[in-house]
C-alpha positions in Angstrom: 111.9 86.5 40.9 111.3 82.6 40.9 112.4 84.0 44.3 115.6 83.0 43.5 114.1 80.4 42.1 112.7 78.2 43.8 110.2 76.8 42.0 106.9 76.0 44.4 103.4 76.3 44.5 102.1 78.8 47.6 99.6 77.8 49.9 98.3 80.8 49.4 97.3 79.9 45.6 96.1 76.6 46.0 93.7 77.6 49.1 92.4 80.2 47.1 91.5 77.9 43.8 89.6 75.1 46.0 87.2 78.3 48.2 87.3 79.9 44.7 86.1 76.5 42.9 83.6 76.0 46.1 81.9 78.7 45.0 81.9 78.3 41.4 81.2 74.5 41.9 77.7 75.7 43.3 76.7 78.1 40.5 74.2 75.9 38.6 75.9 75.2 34.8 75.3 71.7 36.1 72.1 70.0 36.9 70.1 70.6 40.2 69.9 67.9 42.2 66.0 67.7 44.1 64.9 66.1 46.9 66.5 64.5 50.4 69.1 62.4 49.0 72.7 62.5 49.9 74.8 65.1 48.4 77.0 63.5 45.6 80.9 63.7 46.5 82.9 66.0 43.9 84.2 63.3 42.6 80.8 62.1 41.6 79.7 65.0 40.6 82.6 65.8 38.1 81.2 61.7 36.7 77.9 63.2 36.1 79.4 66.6 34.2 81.5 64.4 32.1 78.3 62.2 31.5 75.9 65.3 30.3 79.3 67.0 28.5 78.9 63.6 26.4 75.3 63.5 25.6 75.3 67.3 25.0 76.5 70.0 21.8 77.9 73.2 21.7 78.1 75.3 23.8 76.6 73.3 27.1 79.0 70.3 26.2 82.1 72.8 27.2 80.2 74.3 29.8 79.6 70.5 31.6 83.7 70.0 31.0 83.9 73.5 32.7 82.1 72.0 36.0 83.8 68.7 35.6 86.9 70.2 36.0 85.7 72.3 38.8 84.4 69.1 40.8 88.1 67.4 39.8 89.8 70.3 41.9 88.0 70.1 44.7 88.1 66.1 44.7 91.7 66.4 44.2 92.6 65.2 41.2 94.5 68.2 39.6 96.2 66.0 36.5 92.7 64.5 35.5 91.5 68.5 35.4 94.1 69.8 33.8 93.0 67.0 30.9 89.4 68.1 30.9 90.4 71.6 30.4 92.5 70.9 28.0 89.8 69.3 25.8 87.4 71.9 26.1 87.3 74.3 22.6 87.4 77.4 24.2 86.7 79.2 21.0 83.0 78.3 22.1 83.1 80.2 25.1 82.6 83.9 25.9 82.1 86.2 28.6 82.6 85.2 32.5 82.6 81.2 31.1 85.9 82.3 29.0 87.2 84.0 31.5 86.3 80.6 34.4 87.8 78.6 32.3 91.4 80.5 31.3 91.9 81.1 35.2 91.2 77.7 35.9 93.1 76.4 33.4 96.4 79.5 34.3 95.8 78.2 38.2 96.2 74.3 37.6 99.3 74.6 35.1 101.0 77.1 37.6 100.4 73.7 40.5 102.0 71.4 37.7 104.8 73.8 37.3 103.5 74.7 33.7 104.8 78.2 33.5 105.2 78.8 30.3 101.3 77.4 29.2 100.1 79.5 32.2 101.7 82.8 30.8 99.9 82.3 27.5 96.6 81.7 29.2 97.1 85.0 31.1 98.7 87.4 28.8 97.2 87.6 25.7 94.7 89.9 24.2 91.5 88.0 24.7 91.6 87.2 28.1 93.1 90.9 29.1 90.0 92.4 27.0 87.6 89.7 29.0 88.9 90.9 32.4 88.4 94.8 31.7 84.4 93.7 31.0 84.5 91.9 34.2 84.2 93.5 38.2 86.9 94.0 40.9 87.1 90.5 42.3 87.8 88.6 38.8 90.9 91.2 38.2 92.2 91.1 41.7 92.1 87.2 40.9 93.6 87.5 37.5 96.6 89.9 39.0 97.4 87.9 41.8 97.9 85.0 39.6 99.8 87.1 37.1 101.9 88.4 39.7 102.8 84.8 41.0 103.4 83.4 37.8 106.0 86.6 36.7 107.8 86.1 39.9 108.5 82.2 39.1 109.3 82.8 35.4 112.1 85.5 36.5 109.9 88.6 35.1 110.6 90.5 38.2 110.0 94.1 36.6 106.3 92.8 35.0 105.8 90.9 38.5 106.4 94.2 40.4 103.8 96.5 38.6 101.5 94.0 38.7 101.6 93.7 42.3 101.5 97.6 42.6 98.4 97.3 40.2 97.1 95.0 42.9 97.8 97.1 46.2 95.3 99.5 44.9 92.8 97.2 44.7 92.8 94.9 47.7 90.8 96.0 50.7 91.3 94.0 53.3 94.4 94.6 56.1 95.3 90.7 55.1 95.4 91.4 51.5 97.3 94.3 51.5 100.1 93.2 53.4 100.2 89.7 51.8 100.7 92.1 48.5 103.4 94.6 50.1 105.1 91.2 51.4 104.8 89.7 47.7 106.4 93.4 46.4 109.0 93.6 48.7 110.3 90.2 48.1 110.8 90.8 44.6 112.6 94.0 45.5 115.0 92.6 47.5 115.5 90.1 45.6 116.4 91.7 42.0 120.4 92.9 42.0 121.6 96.4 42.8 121.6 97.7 39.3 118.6 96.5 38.0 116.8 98.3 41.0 118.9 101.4 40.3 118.2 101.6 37.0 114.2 101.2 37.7 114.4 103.7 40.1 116.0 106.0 37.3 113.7 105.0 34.6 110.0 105.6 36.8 107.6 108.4 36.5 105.0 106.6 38.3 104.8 107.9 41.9 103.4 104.6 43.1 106.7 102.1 41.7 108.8 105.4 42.6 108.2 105.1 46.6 109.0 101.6 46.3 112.5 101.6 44.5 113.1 104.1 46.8 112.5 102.6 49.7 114.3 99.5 48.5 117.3 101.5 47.4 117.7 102.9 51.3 117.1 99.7 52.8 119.9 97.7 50.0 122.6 100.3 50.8 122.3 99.8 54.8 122.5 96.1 54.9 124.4 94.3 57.5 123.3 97.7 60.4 120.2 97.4 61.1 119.8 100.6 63.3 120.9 102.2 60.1 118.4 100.6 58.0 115.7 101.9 60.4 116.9 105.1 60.1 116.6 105.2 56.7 112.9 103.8 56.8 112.6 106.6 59.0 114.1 108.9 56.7 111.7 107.4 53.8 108.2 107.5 55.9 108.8 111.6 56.3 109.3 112.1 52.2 106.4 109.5 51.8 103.9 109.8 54.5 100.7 108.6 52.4 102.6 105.7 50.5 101.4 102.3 50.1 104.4 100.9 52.0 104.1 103.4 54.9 100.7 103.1 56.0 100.9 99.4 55.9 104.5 98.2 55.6 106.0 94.7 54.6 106.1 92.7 57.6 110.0 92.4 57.5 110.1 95.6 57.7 107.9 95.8 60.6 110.1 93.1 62.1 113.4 95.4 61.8 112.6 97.1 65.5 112.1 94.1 67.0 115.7 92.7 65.5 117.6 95.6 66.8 116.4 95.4 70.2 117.4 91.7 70.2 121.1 91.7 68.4 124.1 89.3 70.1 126.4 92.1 71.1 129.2 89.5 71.3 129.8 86.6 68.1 132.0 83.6 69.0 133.4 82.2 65.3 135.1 78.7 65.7 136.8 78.2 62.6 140.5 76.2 61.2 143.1 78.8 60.8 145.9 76.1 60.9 146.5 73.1 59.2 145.1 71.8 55.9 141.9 73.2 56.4 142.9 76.6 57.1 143.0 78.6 53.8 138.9 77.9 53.6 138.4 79.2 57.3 140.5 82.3 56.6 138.6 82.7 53.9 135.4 82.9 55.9 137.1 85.1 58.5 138.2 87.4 55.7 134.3 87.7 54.3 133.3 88.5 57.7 135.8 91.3 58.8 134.9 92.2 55.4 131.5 93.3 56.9 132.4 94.2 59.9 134.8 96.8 58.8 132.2 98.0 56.1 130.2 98.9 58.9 132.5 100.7 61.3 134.1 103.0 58.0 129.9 104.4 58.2 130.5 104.5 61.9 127.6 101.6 62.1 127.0 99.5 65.4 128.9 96.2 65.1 128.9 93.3 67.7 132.3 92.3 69.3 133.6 89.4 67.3 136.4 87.0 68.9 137.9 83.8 66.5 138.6 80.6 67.9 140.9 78.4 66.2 139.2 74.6 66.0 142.8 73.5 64.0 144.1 72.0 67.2 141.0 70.4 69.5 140.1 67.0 68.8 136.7 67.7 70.9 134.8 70.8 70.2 133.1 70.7 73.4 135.9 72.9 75.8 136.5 75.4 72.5 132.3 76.1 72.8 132.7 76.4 76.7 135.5 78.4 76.7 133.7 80.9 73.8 130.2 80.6 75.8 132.7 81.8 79.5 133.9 84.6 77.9 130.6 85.9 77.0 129.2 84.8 73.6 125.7 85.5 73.1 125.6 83.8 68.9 128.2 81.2 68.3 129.5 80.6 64.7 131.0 77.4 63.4 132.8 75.0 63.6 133.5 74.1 59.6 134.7 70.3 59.9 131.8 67.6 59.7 133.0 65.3 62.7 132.9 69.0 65.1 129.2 69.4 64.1 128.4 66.0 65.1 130.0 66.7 68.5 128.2 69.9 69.0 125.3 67.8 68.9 126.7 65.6 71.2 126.9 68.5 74.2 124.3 68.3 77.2 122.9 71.8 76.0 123.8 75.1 73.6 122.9 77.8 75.6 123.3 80.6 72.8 121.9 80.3 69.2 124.4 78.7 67.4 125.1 78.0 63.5 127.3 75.8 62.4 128.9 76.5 58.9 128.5 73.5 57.4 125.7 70.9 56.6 125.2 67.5 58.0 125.2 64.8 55.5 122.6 62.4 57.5 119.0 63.7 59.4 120.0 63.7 63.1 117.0 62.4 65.4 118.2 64.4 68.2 118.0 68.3 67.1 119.1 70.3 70.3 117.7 73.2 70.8 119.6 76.6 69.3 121.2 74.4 66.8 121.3 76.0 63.3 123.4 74.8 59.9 124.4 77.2 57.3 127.0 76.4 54.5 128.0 76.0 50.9 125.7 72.6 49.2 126.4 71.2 46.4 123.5 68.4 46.9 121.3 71.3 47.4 123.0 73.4 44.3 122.5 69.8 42.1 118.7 69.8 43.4 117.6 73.5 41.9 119.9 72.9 38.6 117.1 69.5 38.2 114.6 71.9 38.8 115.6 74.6 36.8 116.0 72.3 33.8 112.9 70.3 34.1 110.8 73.5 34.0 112.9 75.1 31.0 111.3 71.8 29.2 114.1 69.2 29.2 113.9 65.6 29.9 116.9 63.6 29.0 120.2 64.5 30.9 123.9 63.4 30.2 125.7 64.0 33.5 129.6 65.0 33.7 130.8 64.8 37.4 134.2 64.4 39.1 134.7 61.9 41.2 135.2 63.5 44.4 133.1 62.9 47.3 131.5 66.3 46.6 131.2 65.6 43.1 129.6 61.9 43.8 127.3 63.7 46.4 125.9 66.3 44.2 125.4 63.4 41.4 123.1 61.3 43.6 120.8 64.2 44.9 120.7 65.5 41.0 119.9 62.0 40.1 117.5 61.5 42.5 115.2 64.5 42.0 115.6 63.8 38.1 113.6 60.6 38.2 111.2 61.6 41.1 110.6 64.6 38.2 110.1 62.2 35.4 113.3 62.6 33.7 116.1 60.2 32.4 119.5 60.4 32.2 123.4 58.6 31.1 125.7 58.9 33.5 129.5 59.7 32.3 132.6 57.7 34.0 133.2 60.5 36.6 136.4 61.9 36.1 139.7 62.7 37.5 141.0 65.8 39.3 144.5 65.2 36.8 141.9 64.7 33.6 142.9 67.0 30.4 141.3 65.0 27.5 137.9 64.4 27.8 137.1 63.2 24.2 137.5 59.3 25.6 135.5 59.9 28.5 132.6 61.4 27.0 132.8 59.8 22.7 131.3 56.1 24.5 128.2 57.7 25.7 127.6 60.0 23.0 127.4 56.9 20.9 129.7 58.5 17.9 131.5 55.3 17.3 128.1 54.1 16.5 127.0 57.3 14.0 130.4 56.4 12.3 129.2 52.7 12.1 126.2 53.4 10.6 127.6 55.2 7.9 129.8 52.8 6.9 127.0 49.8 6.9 125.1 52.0 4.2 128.3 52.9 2.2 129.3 49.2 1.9 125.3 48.5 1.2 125.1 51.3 -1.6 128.6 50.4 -2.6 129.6 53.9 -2.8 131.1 56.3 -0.3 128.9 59.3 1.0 129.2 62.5 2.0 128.4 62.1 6.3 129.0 64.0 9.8 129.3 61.9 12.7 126.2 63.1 15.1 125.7 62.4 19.1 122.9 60.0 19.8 119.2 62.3 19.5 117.9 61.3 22.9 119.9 63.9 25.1 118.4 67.1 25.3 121.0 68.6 28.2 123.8 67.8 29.8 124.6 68.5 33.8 128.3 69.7 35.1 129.9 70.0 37.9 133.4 71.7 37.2 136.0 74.3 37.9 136.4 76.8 35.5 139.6 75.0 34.7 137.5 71.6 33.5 134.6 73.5 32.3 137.0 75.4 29.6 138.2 71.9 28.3 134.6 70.2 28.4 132.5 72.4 26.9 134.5 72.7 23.4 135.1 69.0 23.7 131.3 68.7 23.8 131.4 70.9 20.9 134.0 69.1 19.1 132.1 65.4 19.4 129.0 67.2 17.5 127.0 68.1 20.9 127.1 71.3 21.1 123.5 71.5 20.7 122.8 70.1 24.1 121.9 72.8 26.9 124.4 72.4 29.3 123.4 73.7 32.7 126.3 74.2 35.7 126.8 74.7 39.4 128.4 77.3 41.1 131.5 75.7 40.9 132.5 76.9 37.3 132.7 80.5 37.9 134.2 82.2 40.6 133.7 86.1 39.5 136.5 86.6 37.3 135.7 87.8 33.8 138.1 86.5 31.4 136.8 86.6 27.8 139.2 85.4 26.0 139.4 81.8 28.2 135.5 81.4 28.2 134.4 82.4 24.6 134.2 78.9 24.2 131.7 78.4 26.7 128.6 80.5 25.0 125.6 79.1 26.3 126.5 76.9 29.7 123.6 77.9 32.7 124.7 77.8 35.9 123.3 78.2 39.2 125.3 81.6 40.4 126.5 83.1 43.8 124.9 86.3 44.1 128.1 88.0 44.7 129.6 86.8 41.1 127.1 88.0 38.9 127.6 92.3 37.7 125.5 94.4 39.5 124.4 92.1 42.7 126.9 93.7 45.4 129.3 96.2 46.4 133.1 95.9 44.9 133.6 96.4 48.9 132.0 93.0 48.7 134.4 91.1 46.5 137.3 88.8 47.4 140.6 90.3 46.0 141.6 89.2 43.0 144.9 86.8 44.1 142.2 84.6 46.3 142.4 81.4 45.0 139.1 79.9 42.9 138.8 77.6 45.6 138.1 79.7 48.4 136.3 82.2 46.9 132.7 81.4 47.6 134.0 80.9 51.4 134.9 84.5 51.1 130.9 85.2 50.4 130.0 82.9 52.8 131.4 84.7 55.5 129.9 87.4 54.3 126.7 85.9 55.0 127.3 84.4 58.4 127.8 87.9 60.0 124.6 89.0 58.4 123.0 85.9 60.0 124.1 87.7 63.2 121.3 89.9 61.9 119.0 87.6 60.6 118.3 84.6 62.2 116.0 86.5 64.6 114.1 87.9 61.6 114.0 84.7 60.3 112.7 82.8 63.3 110.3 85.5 63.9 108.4 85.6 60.8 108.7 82.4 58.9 108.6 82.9 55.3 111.7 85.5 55.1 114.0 85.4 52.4 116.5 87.7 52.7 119.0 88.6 49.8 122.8 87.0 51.1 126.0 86.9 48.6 125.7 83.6 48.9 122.1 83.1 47.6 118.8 84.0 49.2 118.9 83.0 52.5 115.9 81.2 54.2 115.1 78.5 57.3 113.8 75.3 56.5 112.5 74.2 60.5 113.7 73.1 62.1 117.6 74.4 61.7 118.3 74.6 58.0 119.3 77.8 56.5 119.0 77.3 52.7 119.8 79.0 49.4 118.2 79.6 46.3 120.5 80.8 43.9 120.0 83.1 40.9 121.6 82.1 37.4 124.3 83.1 35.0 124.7 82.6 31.4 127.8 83.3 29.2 127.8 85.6 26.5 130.4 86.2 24.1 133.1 85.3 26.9 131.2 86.9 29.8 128.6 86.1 32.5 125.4 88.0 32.7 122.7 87.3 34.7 120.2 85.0 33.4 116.9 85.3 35.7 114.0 84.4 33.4 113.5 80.7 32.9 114.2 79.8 28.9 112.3 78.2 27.0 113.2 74.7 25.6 110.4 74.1 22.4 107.8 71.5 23.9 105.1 70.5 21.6 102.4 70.2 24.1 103.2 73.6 25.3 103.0 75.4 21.8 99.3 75.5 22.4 97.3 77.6 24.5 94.5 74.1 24.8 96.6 71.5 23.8 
C-alpha cells in the first residue's frame, strides 16, 4: 500500500521493538552485573558490550555487538545501532541469535525508511528457514513486520496474505483487530480492478471472504445504508469468517455514521465571475454522486448551492445557509472567504472549507475543517517518494506561478531536511515553448562542449565526443501541464539527460490517454489522482471528456466533498481512518486538516499505468544485506 504512500513509521512498530528489546536486553549474552550497585543506564551498558565485543573472538564478539545494539535501542540512539548491526558478520550466527539479529536489523532500517535493505533481511531463504525452527511469537513478529514493510513498498497483494497469515495466529481481541484493521486498509486502498481480479484468481477461502467483503463494500460507496446492507448481506454467506466475528473497526463504525448523517448540505461555491468554471466544476463532481446514488434509489441528503461570486463578506451567505436549515456546510473556495469564516463569532454546523489556508491560524474555531487540492502537499510526498527510491541530487523545473513558486519551496524544504541537494531552474513562463535555453545553463553542456575542445587543442587533433549533462543530478522534479511536460521531457532528452528520473505532480495528467502525444514521455513518475489512473473508479466517475485540463481534478474533488458528508464523522470517530477518495486517500490531520496521499502513475509506451511499488534507484550501501 505505502497507504497511499505515505511513508511513516507506526507507533505501533516502534513500541513493540523497545518492550521487545526490554526483554531481550535482559537475557544474559552480556555480563551479570553482582551486588547492590546502581543499575547501569542502556546507554552504559551498550559501552560495556562494545568493550567485551572488542576484547572477544568469534562467535561471542558478535553476540556482544548483538546486545550493544539492543542497549542502543532502548537508549535511543537508532543510527548508532543500525551501525553496530551492520558490522556484525552474521555468517557467524545461527539459530534464535540469527534470527535476533535479522529482526533487529529489518525493524531499525524500516524506522530509517530503509525499505529496500529491510526486504532483503526478511525475505530470503535463511531467515524464512530460521523462523519455521522457531515458536509462535518469533513468526507472529516476523509477519507483522513483513506485513508493514509490503504495505510501504507498494506490495499490497504480498502484504494482504501476510496479514491473513497473521489473523490466524494472533490471540488476543487487540491483536486481531489491529490485524483486520491493517487488512482492510490495504483493501480499500488497492484500485477496483486489482481487487476484482484477486477476487477472481483465489482458491483460498480465508483471502476469498475478504475480496469479497471488499468488493460489496467498494461498489456501495457514497450510501452508507447500502453499504451496511451489504455487510449484512456478507455476514449471512460468511458467518464463521475472520472479518465477521471480529470486524475492522471502520466497519464497526458504519452504524454509528448512518445514524448521524447531515440530512441537509449547504455548498458555497463561485458559479459567476472568473472563478466560476472551477466551482462548477466541483458542483458537477458532486451531483455527480448524488445522482449515482438516487439511479440505485440510495438515501441522499438535500443539497442547496450558494453562489459566493457576488458577497464580499461570507458571513450573511453562511447565515443565510445555516436559517434555512444546513446541518454540514461546504465551501467557500476563495482564500480571503476562509479567512472570514474564521472571523465569525461561532460555526454552529461542521463545516469544510474547500481550500487550504496558506498560514497556521492561532485561533481554530470549533467545526472548522479544510479540504482541497495542495500542491505544497503534492511537492512534499513527490520528496519523499524520491528520497526513498534512493535519489539524492534533484534538478527542479517549476513555473512561476504562485502555485508553482509554493510547491517549489515546500519540495525544497523537505529535500534538505531529508539530506538531499538540489539546482534550481529559472522558473518558467506560462507563454514558454523552448526550453533548451532555460534548462542547457544548469545542465552545464556548454561546459561538456568546453572540455572537449581544451583536450582537442591539447592533443592537437579533433575527437570523436557527445556533449553529456553534468554527473551530479540523479532526478529531476516538475511541475507541469501536460502541454509543458510534452515539450520538457524530450527537451531533457535532447540536452543528453534523459537518464535522470524525472518524477511529476498531478498536474501533468489529467485522465486522457493520448499515446501518440506522450510516447515521448516513457519513464516520468508522478504523483496521481486516484480517479486518472485505469481501474481506480467507475466511468460514472469521470468528468466528460470536453472538461477543460484545468478543471478536471475539481471535477474529483467534488466528488470527494459529498463523500466527506459521509466521512468526516468516521473520521473524527476513529482517528486513524483512511478512506479511499478520487482525489487521493483521504485522512484528518487534528485538528481540521483533511489530507491526501496519492498513489502514482508511470508512462509506458504512451500510456499511464499505475505505478504502486516503490522503484529502486541502485544504492551501493543497500546492495548488501550487512553492509
Amino acid at each position: 500500500m505505502t497507504p497511499m504512500f505515505t511513508f511513516r513509521m507506526t507507533a505501533t512498530l516502534l513500541l513493540g521493538l523497545v518492550l521487545a528489546l526490554g526483554g531481550c536486553a535482559q537475557s544474559g549474552r552480556d555480563a551479570q552485573q553482582t551486588g547492590p550497585v546502581i543499575p547501569p543506564s542502556p546507554a552504559e551498558r551498550a559501552e560495556q558490550a562494545l568493550s567485551l565485543a572488542a576484547d572477544s573472538i568469534a562467535p561471542q564478539r558478535q553476540l556482544h555487538q548483538l546486545d550493544a545494539a539492543e542497549f542502543l535501542v532502548l537508549a535511543g540512539d537508532k543510527k548508532r545501532a543500525l551501525q553496530v548491526l551492520s558490522s556484525i558478520d552474521q555468517k557467524l550466527l545461527s539459530g534464535q541469535h540469527f534470527v535476533d539479529f535479522r529482526l533487529l536489523f529489518a525493524e531499525l532500517a524500516i524506522v530509517e525508511e530503509r525499505f529496500f535493505l529491510a526486504r532483503d533481511l526478511l525475505t530470503d531463504q535463511k531467515i524464512v528457514a530460521s523462523i519455521d525452527q522457531l515458536g509462535t511469537s518469533y513468526r507472529i513478529r516476523w509477519l507483522k513486520l513483513r506485513g508493514e514493510l509490503f504495505s510501504l513498498l507498494g506490495e499490497d497483494e504480498q502484504s494482504i496474505h501476510v496479514y491473513a497469515a497473521l489473523s490466524s495466529l494472533v490471540t488476543s481481541a487487540a491483536e486481531k483487530t489491529e490485524t483486520s484493521g491493517a487488512l482492510w486498509r490495504l483493501l480499500t486502498h488497492i484500485s477496483q480492478e486489482h481487487l476484482a481480479a484477486l477476487q477472481a484468481g483465489e482458491s483460498d477461502p480465508l483471502l476469498q471472504g475478504w475480496y469479497s467483503l471488499a468488493s460489496r463494500v467498494r461498489k456501495s460507496q457514497g450510501d452508507v445504508d447500502n453499504q451496511l446492507s451489504q455487510i449484512a448481506r456478507w455476514r449471512a454467506d460468511w458467518p464463521d469468517h475472520p472479518a465477521a466475528l471480529n470486524p475492522p473497526p471502520s466497519l464497526k463504525a458504519l452504524q454509528e455514521i448512518a445514524d448521524n448523517l447531515p440530512e441537509q448540505i449547504a455548498v458555497l461555491l463561485p458559479l459567476e465571475g472568473s472563478l466560476a468554471q472551477a466551482g462548477r466544476a466541483i458542483r458537477d463532481g458532486i451531483l455527480s454522486v448524488w445522482y449515482n446514488v438516487r439511479e440505485t434509489r440510495g438515501k441522499t441528503p438535500s443539497i442547496r448551492f450558494y453562489d459566493t461570486s457576488s458577497y464580499s463578506e461570507i458571513g450573511p451567505l453562511y447565515q443565510q445557509a445555516i436559517n434555512e436549515g444546513a446541518k454540514l456546510v461546504m465551501g467557500p473556495v476563495q482564500r480571503e472567504k476562509v479567512e472570514q469564516l474564521l472571523a465569525l463569532p461561532e460555526l454552529p454546523v461542521p463545516t469544510v472549507a474547500l481550500n487550504y489556508l496558506d498560514t497556521p491560524q492561532t485561533r481554530r474555531p470549533q467545526n472548522f475543517f479544510q479540504f482541497g487540492l495542495s500542491s505544497t502537499a503534492e511537492a512534499r510526498q513527490v520528496a519523499d517518494r524520491a528520497w526513498l527510491e534512493g535519489h539524492r541530487f534533484s534538478l527542479t523545473i517549476t513555473p512561476d506561478t504562485s502555485a508553482g513558486i509554493r510547491a517549489l519551496a515546500a519540495f525544497k524544504e523537505r529535500w534538505i531536511e531529508r539530506g538531499g541537494k538540489l539546482v534550481e531552474s529559472t522558473p518558467y513562463k506560462a507563454s514558454q515553448n523552448d526550453f533548451i535555453p532555460l534548462l542547457k545553463p544548469d545542465l552545464h553542456i556548454e561546459q561538456s562542449i568546453e572540455r572537449n575542445n581544451r583536450l582537442q587543442r591539447l592533443l592537437g587533433k579533433k575527437l570523436a565526443h557527445t556533449p553529456r549533462c553534468r554527473q551530479d543530478l540523479d532526478m529531476v522534479f516538475l511541475i507541469a501541464s501536460p502541454a509543458h511536460t510534452r515539450q520538457i521531457k524530450p527537451t531533457l532528452d535532447f540536452l543528453f539527460a534523459s537518464d535522470l528520473q524525472v518524477y511529476g505532480t498531478s498536474q501533468l495528467f489529467t485522465g486522457i490517454q493520448d499515446p501518440r502525444q506522450n510516447r515521448d514521455l516513457d519513464g516520468v513518475r508522478f504523483s496521481a489522482m486516484p480517479w486518472t489512473l485505469p481501474g481506480y473508479s467507475a466511468d460514472s466517475m469521470q468528468p466528460t471528456a470536453d472538461l477543460a485540463p484545468l478543471y478536471r481534478h475539481m471535477f474529483a474533488l467534488g466528488i470527494d466533498a459529498y463523500h466527506l458528508h459521509q466521512w468526516l464523522g468516521q473520521m473524527l470517530l476513529l482517528s486513524n481512518t483512511r478512506l479511499p477518495g478520487s482525489t487521493g486517500m483521504l485522512y484528518l490531520t487534528p485538528p481540521d486538516t483533511i489530507e491526501r496521499d496519492q498513489p502514482w502513475g508511470v508512462f509506458k509506451n504512451g500510456v499511464v499505468v499505475p505505478a504502486i511499488q516503490l522503484q529502486k534507484k541502485i544504492v551501493d550501501e543497500e546492495q548488501q544485506v550487512s553492509p
